[in-house]
C-alpha positions as CSV (number, residue, x, y, z in Angstrom):
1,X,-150.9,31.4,76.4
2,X,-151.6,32.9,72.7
3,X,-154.6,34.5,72.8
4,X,-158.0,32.9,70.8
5,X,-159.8,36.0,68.4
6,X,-162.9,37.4,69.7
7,X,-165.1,35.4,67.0
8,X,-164.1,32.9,64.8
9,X,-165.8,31.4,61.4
10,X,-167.9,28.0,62.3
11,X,-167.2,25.5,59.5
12,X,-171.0,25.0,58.4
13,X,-170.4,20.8,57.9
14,X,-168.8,19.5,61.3
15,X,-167.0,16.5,60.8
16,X,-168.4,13.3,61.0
17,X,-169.3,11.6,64.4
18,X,-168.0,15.4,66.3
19,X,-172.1,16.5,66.3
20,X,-174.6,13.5,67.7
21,X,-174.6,10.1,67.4
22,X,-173.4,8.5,64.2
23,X,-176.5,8.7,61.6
24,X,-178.7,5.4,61.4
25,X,-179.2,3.9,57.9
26,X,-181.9,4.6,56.3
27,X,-184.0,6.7,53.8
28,X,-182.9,10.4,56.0
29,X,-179.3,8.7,55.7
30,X,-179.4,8.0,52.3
31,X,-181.1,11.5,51.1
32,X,-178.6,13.6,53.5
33,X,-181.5,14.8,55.6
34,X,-180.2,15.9,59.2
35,X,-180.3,13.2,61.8
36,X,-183.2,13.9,64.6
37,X,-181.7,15.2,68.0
38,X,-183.1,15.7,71.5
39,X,-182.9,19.1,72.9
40,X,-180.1,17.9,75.4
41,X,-178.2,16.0,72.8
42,X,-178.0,19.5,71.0
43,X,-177.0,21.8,73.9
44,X,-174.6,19.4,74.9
45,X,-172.6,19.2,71.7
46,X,-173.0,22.9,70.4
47,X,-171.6,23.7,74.6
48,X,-168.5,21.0,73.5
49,X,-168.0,23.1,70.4
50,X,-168.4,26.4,71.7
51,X,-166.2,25.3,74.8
52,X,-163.3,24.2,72.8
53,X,-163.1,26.6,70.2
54,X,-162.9,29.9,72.9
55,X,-161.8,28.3,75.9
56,X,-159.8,31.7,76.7
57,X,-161.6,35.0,75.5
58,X,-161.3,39.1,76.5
59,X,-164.4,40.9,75.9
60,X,-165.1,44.8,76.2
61,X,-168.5,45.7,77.0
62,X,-170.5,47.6,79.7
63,X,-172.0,46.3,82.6
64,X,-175.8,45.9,82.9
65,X,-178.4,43.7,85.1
66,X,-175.5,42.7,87.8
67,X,-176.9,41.0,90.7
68,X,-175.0,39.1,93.4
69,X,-176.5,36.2,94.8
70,X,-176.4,34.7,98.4
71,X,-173.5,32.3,97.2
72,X,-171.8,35.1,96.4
73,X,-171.9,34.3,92.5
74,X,-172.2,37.4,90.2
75,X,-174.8,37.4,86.6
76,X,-174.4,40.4,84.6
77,X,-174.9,41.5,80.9
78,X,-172.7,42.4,78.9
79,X,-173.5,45.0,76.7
80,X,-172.1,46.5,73.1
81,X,-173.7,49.7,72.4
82,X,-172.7,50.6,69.2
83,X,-173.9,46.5,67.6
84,X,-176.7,46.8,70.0
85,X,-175.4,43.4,70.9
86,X,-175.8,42.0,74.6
87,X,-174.1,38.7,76.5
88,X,-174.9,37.1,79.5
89,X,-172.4,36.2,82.0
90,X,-171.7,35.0,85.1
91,X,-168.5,35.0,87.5
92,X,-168.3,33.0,90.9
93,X,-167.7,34.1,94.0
94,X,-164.2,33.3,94.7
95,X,-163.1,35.6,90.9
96,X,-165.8,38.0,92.3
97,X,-163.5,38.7,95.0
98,X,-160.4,39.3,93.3
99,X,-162.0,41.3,90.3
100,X,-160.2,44.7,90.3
101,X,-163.6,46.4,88.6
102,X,-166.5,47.5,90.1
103,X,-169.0,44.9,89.7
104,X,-171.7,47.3,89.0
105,X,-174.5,48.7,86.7
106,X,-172.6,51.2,83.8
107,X,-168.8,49.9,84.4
108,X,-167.3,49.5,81.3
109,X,-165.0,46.5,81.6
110,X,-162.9,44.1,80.3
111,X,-163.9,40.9,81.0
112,X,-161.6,37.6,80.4
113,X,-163.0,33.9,80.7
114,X,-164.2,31.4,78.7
115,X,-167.5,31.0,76.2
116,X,-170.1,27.9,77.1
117,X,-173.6,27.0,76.7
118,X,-175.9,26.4,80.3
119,X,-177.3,23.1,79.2
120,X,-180.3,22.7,80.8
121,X,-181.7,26.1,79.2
122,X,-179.5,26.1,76.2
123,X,-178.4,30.0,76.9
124,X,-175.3,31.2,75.3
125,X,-173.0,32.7,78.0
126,X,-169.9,34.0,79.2
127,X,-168.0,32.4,82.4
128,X,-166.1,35.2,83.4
129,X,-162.3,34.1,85.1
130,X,-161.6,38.4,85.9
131,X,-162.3,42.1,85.6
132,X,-160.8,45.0,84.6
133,X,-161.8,48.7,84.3
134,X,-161.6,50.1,81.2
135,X,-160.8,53.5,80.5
136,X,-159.4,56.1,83.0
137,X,-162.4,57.6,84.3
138,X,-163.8,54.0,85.5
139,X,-159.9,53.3,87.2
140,X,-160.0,56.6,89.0
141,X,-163.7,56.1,90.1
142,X,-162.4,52.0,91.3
143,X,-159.2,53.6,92.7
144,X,-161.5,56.2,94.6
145,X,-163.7,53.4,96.1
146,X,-160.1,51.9,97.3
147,X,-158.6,54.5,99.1
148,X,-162.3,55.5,101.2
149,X,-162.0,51.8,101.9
150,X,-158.3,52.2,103.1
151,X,-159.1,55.2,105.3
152,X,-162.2,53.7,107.0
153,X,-159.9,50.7,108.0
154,X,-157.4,53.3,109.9
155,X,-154.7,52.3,107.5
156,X,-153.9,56.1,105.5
157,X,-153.4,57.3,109.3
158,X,-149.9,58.6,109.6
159,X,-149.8,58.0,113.2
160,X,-149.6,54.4,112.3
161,X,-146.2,54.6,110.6
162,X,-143.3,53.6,111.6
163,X,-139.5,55.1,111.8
164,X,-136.7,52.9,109.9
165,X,-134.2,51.4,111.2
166,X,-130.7,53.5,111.5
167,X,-128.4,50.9,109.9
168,X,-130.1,47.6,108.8
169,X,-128.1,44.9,108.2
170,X,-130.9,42.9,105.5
171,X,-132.9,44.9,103.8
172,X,-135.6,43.0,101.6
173,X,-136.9,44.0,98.4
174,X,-140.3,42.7,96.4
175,X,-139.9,43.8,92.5
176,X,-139.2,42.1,89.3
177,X,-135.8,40.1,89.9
178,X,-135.3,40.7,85.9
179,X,-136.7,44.9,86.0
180,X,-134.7,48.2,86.0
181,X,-135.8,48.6,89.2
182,X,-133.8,45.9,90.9
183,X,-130.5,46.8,89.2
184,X,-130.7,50.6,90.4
185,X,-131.6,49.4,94.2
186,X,-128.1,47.2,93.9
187,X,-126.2,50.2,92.3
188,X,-127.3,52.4,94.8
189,X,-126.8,50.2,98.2
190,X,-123.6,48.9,96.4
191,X,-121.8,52.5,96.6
192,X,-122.7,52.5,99.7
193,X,-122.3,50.8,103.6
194,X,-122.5,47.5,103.0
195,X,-125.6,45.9,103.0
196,X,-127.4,42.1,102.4
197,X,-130.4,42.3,100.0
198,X,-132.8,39.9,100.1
199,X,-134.6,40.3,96.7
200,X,-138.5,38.5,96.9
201,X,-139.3,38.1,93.0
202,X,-142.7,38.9,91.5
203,X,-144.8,40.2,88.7
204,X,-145.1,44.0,88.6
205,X,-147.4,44.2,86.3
206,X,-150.9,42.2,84.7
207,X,-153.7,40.4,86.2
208,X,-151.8,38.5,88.5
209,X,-149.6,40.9,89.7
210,X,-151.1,41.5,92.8
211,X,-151.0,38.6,94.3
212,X,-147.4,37.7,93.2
213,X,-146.5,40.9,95.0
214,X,-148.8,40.1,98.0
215,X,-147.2,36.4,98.6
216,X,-143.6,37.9,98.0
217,X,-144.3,39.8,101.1
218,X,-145.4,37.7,103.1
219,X,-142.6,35.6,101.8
220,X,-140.1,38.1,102.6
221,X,-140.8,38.5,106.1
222,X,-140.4,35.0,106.6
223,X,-136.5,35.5,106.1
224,X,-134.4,35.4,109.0
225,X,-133.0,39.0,109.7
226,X,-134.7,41.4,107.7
227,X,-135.4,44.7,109.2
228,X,-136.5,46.8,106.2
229,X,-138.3,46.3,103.1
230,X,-138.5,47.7,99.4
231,X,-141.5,47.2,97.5
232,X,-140.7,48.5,93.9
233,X,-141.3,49.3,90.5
234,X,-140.0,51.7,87.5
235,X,-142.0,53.9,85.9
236,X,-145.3,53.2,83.7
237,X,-149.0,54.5,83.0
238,X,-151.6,54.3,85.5
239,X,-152.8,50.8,84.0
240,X,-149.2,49.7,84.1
241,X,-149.3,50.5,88.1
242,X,-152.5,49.2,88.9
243,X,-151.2,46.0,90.5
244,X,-149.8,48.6,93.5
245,X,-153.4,50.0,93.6
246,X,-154.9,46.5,94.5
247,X,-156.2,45.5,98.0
248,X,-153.9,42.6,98.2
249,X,-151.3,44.7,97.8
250,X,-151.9,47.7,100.4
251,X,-153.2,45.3,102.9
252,X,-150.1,42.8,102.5
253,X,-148.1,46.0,103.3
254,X,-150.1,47.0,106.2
255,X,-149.6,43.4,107.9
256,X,-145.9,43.6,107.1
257,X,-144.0,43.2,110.5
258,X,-141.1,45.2,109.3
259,X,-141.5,48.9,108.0
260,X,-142.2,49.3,104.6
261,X,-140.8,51.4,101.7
262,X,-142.7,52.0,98.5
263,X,-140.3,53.4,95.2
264,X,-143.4,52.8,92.3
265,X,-142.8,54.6,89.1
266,X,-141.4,58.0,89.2
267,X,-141.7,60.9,91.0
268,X,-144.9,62.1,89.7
269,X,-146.4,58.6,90.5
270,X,-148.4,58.2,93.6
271,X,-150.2,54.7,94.4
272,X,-152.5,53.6,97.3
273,X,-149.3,51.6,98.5
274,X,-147.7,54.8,98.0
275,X,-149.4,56.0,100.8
276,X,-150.2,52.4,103.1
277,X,-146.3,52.0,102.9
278,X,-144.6,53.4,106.2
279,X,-142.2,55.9,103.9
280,X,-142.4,56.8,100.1
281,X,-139.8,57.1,97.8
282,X,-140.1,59.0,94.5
283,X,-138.1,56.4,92.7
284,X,-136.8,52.8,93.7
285,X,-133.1,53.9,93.6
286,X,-134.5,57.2,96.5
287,X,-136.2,54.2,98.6
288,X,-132.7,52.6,98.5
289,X,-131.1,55.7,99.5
290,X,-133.6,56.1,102.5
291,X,-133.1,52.8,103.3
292,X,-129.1,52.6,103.6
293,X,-127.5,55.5,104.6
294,X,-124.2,56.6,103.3
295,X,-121.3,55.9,105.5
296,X,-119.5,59.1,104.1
297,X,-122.3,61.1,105.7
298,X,-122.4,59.1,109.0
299,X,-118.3,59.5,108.9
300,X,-119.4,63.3,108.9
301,X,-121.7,63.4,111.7
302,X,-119.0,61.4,113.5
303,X,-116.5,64.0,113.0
304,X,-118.8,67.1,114.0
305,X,-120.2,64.9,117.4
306,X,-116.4,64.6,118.2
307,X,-115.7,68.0,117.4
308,X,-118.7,69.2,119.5
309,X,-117.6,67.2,122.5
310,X,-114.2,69.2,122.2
311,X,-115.7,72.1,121.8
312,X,-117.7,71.7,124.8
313,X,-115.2,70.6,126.9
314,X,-112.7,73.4,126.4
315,X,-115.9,76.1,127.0
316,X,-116.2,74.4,130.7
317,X,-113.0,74.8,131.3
318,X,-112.3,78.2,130.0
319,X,-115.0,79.4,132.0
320,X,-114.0,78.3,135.1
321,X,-110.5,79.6,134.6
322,X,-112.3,82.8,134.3
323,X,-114.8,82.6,136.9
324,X,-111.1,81.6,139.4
325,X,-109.3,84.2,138.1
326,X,-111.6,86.7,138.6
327,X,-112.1,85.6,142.3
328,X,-108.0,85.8,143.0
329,X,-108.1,89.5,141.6
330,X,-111.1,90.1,144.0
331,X,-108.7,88.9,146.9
332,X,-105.5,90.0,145.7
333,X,-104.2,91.2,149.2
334,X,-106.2,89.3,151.5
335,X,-104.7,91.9,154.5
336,X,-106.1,95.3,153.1
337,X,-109.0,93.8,153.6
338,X,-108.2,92.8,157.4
339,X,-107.2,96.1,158.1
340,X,-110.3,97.7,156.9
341,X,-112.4,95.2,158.6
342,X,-110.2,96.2,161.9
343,X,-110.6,99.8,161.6
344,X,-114.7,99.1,160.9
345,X,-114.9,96.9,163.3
346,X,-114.3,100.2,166.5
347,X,-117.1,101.7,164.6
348,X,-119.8,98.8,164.4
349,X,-122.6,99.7,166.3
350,X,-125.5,97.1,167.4
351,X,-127.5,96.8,164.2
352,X,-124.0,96.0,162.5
353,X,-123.3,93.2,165.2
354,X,-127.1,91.9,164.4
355,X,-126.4,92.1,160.4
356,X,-122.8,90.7,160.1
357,X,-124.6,86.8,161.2
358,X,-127.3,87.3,157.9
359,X,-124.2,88.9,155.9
360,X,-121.7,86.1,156.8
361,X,-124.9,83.5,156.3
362,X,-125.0,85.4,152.3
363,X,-121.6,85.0,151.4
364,X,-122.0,81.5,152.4
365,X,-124.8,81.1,150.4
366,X,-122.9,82.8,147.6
367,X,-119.9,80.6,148.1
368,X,-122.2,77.2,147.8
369,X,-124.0,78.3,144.9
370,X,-120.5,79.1,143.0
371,X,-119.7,75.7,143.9
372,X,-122.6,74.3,142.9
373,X,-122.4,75.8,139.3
374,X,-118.9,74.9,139.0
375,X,-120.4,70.8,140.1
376,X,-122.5,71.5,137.3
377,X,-120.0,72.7,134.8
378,X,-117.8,69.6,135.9
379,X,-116.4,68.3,132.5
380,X,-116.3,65.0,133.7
381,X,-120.1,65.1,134.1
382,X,-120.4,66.4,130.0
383,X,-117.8,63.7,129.2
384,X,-120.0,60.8,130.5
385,X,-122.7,62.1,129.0
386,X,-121.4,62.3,126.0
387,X,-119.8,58.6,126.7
388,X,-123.1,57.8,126.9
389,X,-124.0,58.8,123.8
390,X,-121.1,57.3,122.4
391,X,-121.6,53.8,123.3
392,X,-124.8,54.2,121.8
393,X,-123.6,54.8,118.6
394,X,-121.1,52.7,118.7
395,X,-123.9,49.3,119.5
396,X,-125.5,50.3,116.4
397,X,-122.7,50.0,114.1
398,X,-121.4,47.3,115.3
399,X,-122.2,45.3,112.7
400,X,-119.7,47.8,110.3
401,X,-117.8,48.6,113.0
402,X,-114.3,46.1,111.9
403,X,-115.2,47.8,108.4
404,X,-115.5,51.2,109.3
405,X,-115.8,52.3,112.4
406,X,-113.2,51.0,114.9
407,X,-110.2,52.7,113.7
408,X,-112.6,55.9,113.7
409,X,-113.6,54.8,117.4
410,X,-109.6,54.1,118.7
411,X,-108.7,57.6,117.6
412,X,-111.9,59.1,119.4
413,X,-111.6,57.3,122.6
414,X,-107.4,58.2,122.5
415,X,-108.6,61.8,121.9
416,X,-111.2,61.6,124.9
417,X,-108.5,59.5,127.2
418,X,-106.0,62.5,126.3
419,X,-108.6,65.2,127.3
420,X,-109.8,63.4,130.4
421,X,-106.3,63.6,131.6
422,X,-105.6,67.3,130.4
423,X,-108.9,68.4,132.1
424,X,-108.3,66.6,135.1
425,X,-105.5,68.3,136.1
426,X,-106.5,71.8,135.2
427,X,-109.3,71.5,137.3
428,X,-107.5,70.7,140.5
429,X,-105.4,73.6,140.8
430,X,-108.6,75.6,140.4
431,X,-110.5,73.4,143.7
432,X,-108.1,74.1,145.9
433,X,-107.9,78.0,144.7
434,X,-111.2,78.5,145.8
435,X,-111.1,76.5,148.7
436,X,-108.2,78.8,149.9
437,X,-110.4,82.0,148.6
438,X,-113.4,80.2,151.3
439,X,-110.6,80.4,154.3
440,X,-109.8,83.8,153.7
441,X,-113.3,85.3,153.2
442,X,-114.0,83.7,156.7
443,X,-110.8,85.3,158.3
444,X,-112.3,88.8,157.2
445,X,-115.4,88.4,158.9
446,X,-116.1,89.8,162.3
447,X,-117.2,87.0,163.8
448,X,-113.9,85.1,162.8
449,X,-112.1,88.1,164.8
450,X,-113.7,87.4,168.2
451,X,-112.7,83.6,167.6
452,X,-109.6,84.5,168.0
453,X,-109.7,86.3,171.4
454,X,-110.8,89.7,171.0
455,X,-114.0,91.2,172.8
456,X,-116.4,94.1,172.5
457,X,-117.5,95.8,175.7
458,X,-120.3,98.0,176.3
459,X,-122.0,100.3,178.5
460,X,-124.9,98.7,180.2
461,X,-127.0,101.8,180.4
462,X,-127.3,103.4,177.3
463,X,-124.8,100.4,175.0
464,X,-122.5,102.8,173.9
465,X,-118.9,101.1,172.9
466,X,-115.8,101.4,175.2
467,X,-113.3,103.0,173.6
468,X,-111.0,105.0,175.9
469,X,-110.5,105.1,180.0
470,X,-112.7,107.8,180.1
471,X,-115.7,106.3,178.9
472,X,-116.0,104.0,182.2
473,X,-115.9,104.8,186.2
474,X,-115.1,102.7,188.5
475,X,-118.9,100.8,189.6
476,X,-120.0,101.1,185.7
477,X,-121.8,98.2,184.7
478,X,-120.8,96.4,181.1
479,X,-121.8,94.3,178.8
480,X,-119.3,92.1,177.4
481,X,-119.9,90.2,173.6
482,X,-117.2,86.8,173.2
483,X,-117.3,84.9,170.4
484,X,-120.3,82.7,172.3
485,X,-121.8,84.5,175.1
486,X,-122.4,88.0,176.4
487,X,-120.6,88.6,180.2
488,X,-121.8,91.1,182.7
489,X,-119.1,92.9,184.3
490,X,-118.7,95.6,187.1
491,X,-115.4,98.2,186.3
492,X,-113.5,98.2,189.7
493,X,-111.1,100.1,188.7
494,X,-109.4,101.9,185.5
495,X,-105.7,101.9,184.9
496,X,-103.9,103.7,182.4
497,X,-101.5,102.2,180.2
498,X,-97.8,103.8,179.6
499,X,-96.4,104.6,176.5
500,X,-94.5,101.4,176.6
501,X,-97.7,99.5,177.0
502,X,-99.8,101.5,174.6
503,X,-96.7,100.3,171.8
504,X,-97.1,96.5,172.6
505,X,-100.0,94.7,171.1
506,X,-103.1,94.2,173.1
507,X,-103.4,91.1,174.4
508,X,-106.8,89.1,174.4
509,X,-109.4,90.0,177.2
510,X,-113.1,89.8,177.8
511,X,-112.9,92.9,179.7
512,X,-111.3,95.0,176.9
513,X,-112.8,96.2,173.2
514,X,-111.7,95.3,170.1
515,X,-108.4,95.8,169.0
C-alpha cells in the first residue's frame, strides 16, 4: 500500500452535496451564505473527510500523558517539540499488545494508524494500528526491558538447552524463501550428507515480521519428521533485526518441540533469539554446518574408531605373549627346581613345614590373580565392547547407510571377523601354557612331595629330624608327618642298609624321612 503524506492541502470549497445536506432555497441560498449545521452534522462530515483523506498515516513524535485503562485501551499524546505541536491518540488493547515500543512517558516513537474525529466531542485524533521505537537509544532501552523479561521467565538459562541431533534426516528452516539466507543453507547441506529441508517461508523483516516468523514455527513443527530447525536471516542493522528481538519470536522458539538453531545477521550480530535458541550460529550457512555434519569428517572418525579397535586389540595380545613368555623362562627346566626343593626339603625344620601351607596358599593366590588379569585383558571382551559401540553407530546412520556407510561397514566387520579368528587362536596356545606352568609350580611344592609317598620322621622328645641310623635307638619314640596325618611310632629296631641297598632308590615309607 503507497503510503498517504503526513499533511495534505484541504481544497477550501468541498464539492457540492460531500459537506451537509444539499442547501435549501432561499435568500442564504441565493447570497452564497453557508448553510446552518448542527454540531453533530459537522463532526460527522469533517470525521468522513479527515477519515478518507489519511486513512493510513506514520507519525514521529514523543510520548506524553499515556495511560492504560481497565479495557486495556491506551490514550497518549503525541508530541512535536520543535512546532510545539501536540496530538491525541489512542490505541486498543489488542495493538497495545503487539506494539514493539514502550508505551510510556518520553518514548519517542513512530506511530502508524489512521486520522479521525471522536464525534461526540469533536476532538481531532490519532487511532494508532502500531509502535515503533525510534532511535537507537529507545531500541536498546526496549530490547533491555525484553531480555530482563526473558530471564525472569527461566528462558536465557542454559541448562534448558538442548543437544542436536547426530544426523537428522529433516531439518526445517524459518527465513525468507526468496533471501540470501535460504540459498547459502541449501549450498551448504547440498555439499554435504544428504539431507531433506523443509523451508517454512516468512517475512524477516517490518512490522509484521514477527508474527510471520512466529506462525512459520509453529507451522514447521507441525511437519512430519523434522528433528532440527533453522531460524534465519542475512545480515542487516539493528532495526533491520528487530523482528528476531520480538517476544513472539523468542517465545515461539522456546515452545518449539525440536531444538532450535538461530543464524541472524552476521557474526557480530547477537539477538534475543540469539540467545533463547538452543545453539547459535554466527551466520545461516554456520547453523547449516552445525546442523548437518559432513560425512567426510564422520568417514574420518570411522577410520580412526577402526583403527583404535586394532590398535587395542593387538596391545592385549602382545601383552599377554609377554606376560607367557616371561613365565616359560621363569620355568625353563622345571627339574632344577625339583632337585633344589629335594635337597631343601632334608633341611626344613618345623617353622618351614608351618610356612610352606601360607606359601603354597600365595602362589595360588598369585596364580588366580594372573588369571584374572589375563580374563580381563580377554580381547574378546574389548571386541564386544567395541561391537557394542559399533551397532550403535551403525542404528544411527541407517538412514545413509545404502549411501555411504555399508560398504564402509562390510570391510569393518570382514576386518573384525578376520581378527576374531587371528586372536582366537593365539590365545589358546597361551591357556594351556599356563595351565601346564600351574601343574608344575604344584609338583615343586613340598606338600606335593609327600602326596606322592614320602614321609618326614621326627624325634618325639626334642623334634629333631631323622636323618641317619644313629639318630634313633631302638624304644625311641617318633613322630611321623604323611601327606594327611601325623603317626606315632616306637623304633624296634635299626637295620643298616648295604651298599647295594643304599644305590637303589628309596622306596616310600611312613617310617622313613624324606628322600
Amino acid at each position: 500500500m503507497s503510503e498517504m503524506p503526513l499533511f495534505d492541502r484541504v481544497p477550501p470549497d468541498p464539492p457540492p452535496g460531500e459537506v451537509g445536506p444539499t442547501p435549501p432555497a432561499g435568500d442564504d441560498a441565493r447570497d452564497g451564505s453557508p448553510e446552518v449545521l448542527r454540531v453533530a452534522e459537522l463532526n460527522r462530515a469533517a470525521n468522513a473527510l479527515v477519515s478518507g483523506r489519511w486513512s493510513d498515516v506514520r507519525v514521529v513524535g514523543e510520548l506524553s500523558n499515556v495511560r492504560r485503562v481497565a479495557t486495556g485501551h491506551v490514550y497518549f499524546a503525541l508530541n512535536d517539540e520543535q512546532e510545539q505541536a501536540q496530538l491525541s491518540g489512542v490505541m486498543f488493547r489488542s495493538d497495545a499488545a503487539r506494539a514493539r515500543a514502550r508505551l510510556q512517558d518520553g518514548a519517542r516513537v513512530e506511530m502508524r494508524g489512521r486520522v479521525a474525529i471522536y464525534e461526540p466531542r469533536g476532538r481531532f485524533q490519532l487511532i494508532a494500528r502500531q509502535a515503533t521505537p525510534q532511535g537507537a537509544g529507545e531500541l536498546a532501552a526496549l530490547i533491555a526491558q525484553w531480555r530482563r523479561e526473558l530471564e525472569a521467565e527461566g528462558l536465557l538459562d542454559p541448562a534448558r538447552k538442548r543437544p542436536l541431533p547426530l544426523w537428522p534426516a529433516v531439518v526445517g528452516v524459518v527465513t525468507s524463501a526468496t533471501g540470501a539466507a535460504v540459498r547459502d543453507i541449501i549450498r551448504v547441506t547440498h555439499d554435504r550428507c544428504g539431507v531433506r529441508l523443509v523451508i517454512a517461508d516468512c517475512r524477516v523483516q517490518g512490522e509484521a515480521a514477527p508474527e510471520s516468523i512466529a506462525r512459520a514455527l509453529e507451522a514447521i513443527q507441525r511437519v512430519e519428521g523434522v528433528e532440527v530447525v533453522i531460524v534465519a536471516r542475512g545480515g542487516g542493522s539493528a532495526e533491520d533485526l528487530g523482528a528476531f528481538h520480538d517476544p513472539r519470536v523468542t517465545h515461539a522458539i522456546a515452545r518449539c518441540r525440536v531444538p532450535v538453531i538461530s543464524g541472524v545477521g552476521h557474526e557480530t550480530d547477537t539477538t534475543l533469539a540469539d540467545l533463547v535458541a538452543d545453539v547459535r550460529a554466527a551466520t545461516p550457512s554456520n547453523a547449516a554446518e552445525i546442523a548437518v555434519p559432513d560425512a567426510a569428517v564422520l568417514e574420518d572418525r570411522l577410520d580412526g574408531l577402526r583403527r583404535d579397535l586394532m590398535g587395542a586389540m593387538e596391545g592385549v595380545i602382545d601383552r599377554g605373549r609377554l606376560r607367557i613368555e616371561r613365565a616359560e623362562r621363569a620355568l625353563q627346566d622345571p627339574r632344577r627346581g625339583v632337585l633344589g626343593v629335594r635337597r631343601r626339603l632334608a633341611e626344613l625344620d618345623t617353622a618351614l613345614v608351618r610356612s610352606s601351607g601360607r606359601r603354597l596358599s600365595g602362589h595360588r593366590a598369585m596364580l588366580s590373580a594372573l588369571v584374572e588379569r589375563l580374563r580381563r585383558h580377554d580381547p574378546r571382551t574389548a571386541l564386544a565392547r567395541d561391537r557394542r559401540r559399533l551397532r550403535e553407530l551403525s542404528a544411527r546412520l541407517v538412514r545413509t547407510e545404502a549411501q555411504l556407510v555399508a560398504p564402509r561397514r562390510r570391510r569393518l566387520e570382514r576386518a573384525a571377523l578376520s581378527l576374531e579368528t587371528r586372536a582366537l587362536p593365539a590365545i589358546a596356545p597361551a591357556r594351556a601354557s599356563l595351565g601346564a606352568l600351574a601343574a608344575r609350580l604344584h609338583a615343586m611344592s613340598p606338600l606335593a612331595v609327600l602326596d606322592r609317598g614320602y614321609a618326614i620322621a621326627r624325634r618325639a622328645d626334642d623334634g629333631r629330624v631323622v636323618r641317619r641310623r644313629g639318630d634313633v635307638a631302638p624304644g625311641d619314640v617318633l613322630s611321623v608327618r604323611v601327606a594327611d596325618a601325623t603317626i606315632a611310632a616306637t623304633v624296634d629296631a635299626v637295620h643298616p642298609l648295604g651298599p647295594a641297598d643304599a644305590s637303589r632308590p628309596p622306596e616310600p615309607s611312613t617310617a622313613g624321612g624324606a628322600p
